[in-house]
C-alpha positions in Angstrom: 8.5 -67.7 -17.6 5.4 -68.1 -15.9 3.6 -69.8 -19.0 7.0 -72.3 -19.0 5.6 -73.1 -15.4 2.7 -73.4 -15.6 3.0 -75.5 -18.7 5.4 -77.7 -16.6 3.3 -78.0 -13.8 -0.1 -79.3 -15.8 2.6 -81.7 -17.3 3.9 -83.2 -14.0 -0.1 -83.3 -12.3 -0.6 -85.4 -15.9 2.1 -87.8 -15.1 0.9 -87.8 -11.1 4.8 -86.8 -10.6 3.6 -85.4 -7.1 7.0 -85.2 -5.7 8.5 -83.4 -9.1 5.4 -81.0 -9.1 5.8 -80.1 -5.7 9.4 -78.9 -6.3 8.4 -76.7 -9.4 5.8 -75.2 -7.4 8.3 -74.1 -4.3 10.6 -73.0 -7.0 7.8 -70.7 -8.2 6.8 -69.0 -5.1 10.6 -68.6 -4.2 11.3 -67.3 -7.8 7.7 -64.7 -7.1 9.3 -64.0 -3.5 12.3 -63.3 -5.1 11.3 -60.7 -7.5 8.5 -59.2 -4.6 11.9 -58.8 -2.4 13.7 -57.2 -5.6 11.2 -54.5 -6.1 11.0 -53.6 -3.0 14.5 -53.5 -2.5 14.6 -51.2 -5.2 12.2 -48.7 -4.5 13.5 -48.1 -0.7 16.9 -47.7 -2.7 14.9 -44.9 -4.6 13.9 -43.3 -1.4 16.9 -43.2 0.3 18.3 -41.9 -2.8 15.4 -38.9 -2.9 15.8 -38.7 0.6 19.9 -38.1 -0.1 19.5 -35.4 -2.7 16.7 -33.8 -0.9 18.9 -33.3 2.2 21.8 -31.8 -0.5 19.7 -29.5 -1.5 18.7 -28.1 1.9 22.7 -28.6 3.3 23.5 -26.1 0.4 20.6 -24.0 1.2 21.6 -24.2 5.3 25.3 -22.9 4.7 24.2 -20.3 2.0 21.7 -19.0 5.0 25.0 -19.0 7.4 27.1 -17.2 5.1 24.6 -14.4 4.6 24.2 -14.1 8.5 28.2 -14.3 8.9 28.4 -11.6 6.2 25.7 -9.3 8.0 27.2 -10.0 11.3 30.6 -9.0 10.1 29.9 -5.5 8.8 28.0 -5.3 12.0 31.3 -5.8 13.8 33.2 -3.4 11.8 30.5 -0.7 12.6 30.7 -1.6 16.2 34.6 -1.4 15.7 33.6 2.1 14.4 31.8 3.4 17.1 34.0 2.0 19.8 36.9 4.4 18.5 35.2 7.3 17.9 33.7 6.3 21.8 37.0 5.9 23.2 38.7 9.0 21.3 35.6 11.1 23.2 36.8 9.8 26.3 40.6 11.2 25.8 39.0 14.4 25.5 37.2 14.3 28.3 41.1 13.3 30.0 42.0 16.4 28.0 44.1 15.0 25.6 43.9 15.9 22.4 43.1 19.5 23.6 41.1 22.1 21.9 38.9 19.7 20.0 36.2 21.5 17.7 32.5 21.4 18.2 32.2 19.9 15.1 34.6 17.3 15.6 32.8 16.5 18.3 30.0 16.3 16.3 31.8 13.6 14.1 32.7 11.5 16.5 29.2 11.6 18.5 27.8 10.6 15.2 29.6 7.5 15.0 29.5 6.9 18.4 25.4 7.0 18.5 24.4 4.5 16.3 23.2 1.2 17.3 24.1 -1.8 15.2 22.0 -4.7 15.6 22.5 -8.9 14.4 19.5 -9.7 12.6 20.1 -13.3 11.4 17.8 -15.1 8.6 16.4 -18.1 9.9 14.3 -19.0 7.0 15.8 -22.5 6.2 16.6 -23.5 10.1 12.7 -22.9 10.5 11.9 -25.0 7.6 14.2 -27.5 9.0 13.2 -27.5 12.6 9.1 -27.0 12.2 8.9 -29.5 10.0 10.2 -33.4 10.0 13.0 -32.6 7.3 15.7 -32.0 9.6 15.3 -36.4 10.0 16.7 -36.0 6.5 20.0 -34.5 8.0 22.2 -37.4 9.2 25.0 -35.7 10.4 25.0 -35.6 14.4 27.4 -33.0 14.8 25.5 -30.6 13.0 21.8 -31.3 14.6 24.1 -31.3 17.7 24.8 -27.4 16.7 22.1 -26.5 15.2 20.1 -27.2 18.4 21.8 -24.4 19.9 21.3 -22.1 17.7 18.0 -20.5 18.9 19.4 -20.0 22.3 22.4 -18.5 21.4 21.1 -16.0 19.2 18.5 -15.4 22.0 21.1 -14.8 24.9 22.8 -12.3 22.1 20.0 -10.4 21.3 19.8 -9.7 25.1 22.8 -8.0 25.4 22.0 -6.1 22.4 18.3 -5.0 23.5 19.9 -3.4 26.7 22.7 -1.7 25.2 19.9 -0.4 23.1 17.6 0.7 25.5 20.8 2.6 27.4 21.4 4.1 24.6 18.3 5.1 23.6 16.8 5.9 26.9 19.9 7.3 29.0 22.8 8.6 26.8 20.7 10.5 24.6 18.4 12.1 26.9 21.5 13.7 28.3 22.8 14.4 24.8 19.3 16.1 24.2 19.7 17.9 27.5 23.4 19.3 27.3 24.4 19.3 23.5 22.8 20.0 20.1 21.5 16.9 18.4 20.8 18.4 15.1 24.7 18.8 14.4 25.2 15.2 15.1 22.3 13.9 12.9 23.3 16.4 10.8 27.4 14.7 10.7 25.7 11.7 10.6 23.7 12.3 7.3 26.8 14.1 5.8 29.1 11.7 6.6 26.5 9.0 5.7 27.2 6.8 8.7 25.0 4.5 8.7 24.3 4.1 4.6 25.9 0.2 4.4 23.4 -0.7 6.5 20.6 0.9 4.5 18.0 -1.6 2.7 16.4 0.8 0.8 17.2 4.2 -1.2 19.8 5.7 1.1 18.6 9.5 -0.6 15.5 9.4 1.7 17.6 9.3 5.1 20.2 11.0 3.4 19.0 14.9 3.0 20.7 17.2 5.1 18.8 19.0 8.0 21.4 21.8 8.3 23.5 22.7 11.3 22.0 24.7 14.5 22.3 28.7 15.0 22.7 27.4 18.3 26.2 27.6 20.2 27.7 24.7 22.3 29.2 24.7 25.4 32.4 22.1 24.2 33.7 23.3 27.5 30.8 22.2 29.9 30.6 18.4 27.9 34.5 17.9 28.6 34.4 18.4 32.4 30.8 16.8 32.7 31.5 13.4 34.9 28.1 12.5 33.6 29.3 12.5 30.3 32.4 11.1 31.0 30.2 8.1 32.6 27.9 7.4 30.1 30.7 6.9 27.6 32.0 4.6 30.0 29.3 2.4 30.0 29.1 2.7 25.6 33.0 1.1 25.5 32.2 -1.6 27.7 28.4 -2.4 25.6 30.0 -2.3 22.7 33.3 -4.2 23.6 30.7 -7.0 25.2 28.7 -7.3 22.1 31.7 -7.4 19.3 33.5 -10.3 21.8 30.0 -12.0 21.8 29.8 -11.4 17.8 33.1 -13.0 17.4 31.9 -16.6 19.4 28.7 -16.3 16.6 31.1 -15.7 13.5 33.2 -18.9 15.5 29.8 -21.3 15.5 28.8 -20.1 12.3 32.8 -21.0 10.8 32.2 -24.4 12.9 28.5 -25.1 11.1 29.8 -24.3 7.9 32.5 -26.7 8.0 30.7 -29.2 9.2 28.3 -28.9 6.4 30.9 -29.0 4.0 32.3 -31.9 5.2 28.8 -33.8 4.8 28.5 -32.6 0.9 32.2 -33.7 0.0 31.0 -37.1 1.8 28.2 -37.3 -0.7 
């Protein structure tokens, strides 16, 4: 097509058609405009279509992330739930009812009672998103809107956790140390194997018996201790805070998850 113009053009400057040459020529730089126009037309088309399938690929990769976190923080919950039961049936024998529990029953309930259960969310894709300048790739509003939040939420939970572990940890078993036999209740715990779905490795390393104590325990002097009584007080209304607080993290999570679904159906 160029040759045909150029061709023309020699033809028209032979004839001194000015007028008739200058017309070709516009039509030549409008027809090269044209096709510069075209191409790059074309190639930001082929970025925003990258651009679109990139941020696919991390959408999927954001609500498989949330999933696992709302899978972990579910069977946290349950354990929680767990523990908050065998906390509150502890207290009804501290009120005396049921009466003439055993020491080892005791024991069973202490060990599901002790544990502490923490949220330990992966953040590996969020980080990607948010350190980098691929969350621009994300569209959606809504969703930067909740992912912004995220970080802060998490943090504010982690708070309550941390000080319900540090009670636990640093008050109620001291006394537990002090006035019972801790042995039998790692010992119930192992049996029972409390705390194996939490387990990330071999749960045979943390689960070998240690034996019971030749040592007696005074069931008697636990039951009427106010201490005692106070201290699992405190572990109904930690636990109760943090599984209420779990369930407003499972409701974001739900929230983000929809949301994300909605922008790959849109796709």
């Amino acid at each position: 097509m160029f040759r045909f113009f150029r061709q023309f053009r020699q033809k028209m400057i032979e004839k001194s058609k000015l007028g008739k040459y200058t017309f070709y020529v516009v039509g030549e730089i409008f027809i090269v405009i044209i096709g510069i126009l075209l191409a790059l037309q074309v190639d930001n088309w082929n970025n925003q279509l990258e651009d679109r399938q990139e941020a696919q690929v991390f959408l999927i990769r954001l609500k498989n992330e949330f999933l696992t976190n709302r899978k972990q923080l579910v069977q946290k919950v349950t354990m929680r739930e767990k523990a908050l039961k065998s906390t509150r049936e502890l207290l009804r024998f501290v009120d005396g009812n049921p009466e003439g529990l055993r020491a080892s029953q005791i024991d069973s309930l202490l060990a599901n009672a002790l544990p502490v259960y923490t949220f330990d969310p992966s953040l590996g894709v969020l980080n990607q998103l948010t350190s980098t300048d691929k969350l621009t790739l994300i569209q959606s509003e809504p969703l930067n809107d909740k992912l912004s939040i995220w970080d802060a939420m998490i943090e504010d939970f982690k708070e309550d956790e941390n000080m319900y572990n540090d009670y636990n940890h640093n008050q109620f078993r001291p006394f537990l140390y002090k006035n019972y036999n801790a042995r039998n209740i790692i010992n119930t715990r192992i049996r029972n194997r409390v705390i194996e779905p939490i387990l990330l490795s071999n749960p045979k390393e943390v689960n070998t018996e240690i034996g019971f104590s030749g040592q007696s325990v005074n069931v008697a002097a636990l039951q009427n201790s106010m201490e005692f009584e106070n201290y699992l007080a405190f572990c109904v209304s930690w636990l109760s805070l943090i599984n209420t607080q779990s369930q407003g993290i499972l409701n974001y999570i739900d929230s983000v998850v929809e949301i994300i679904d909605g922008e790959l159906e849109a796709d």
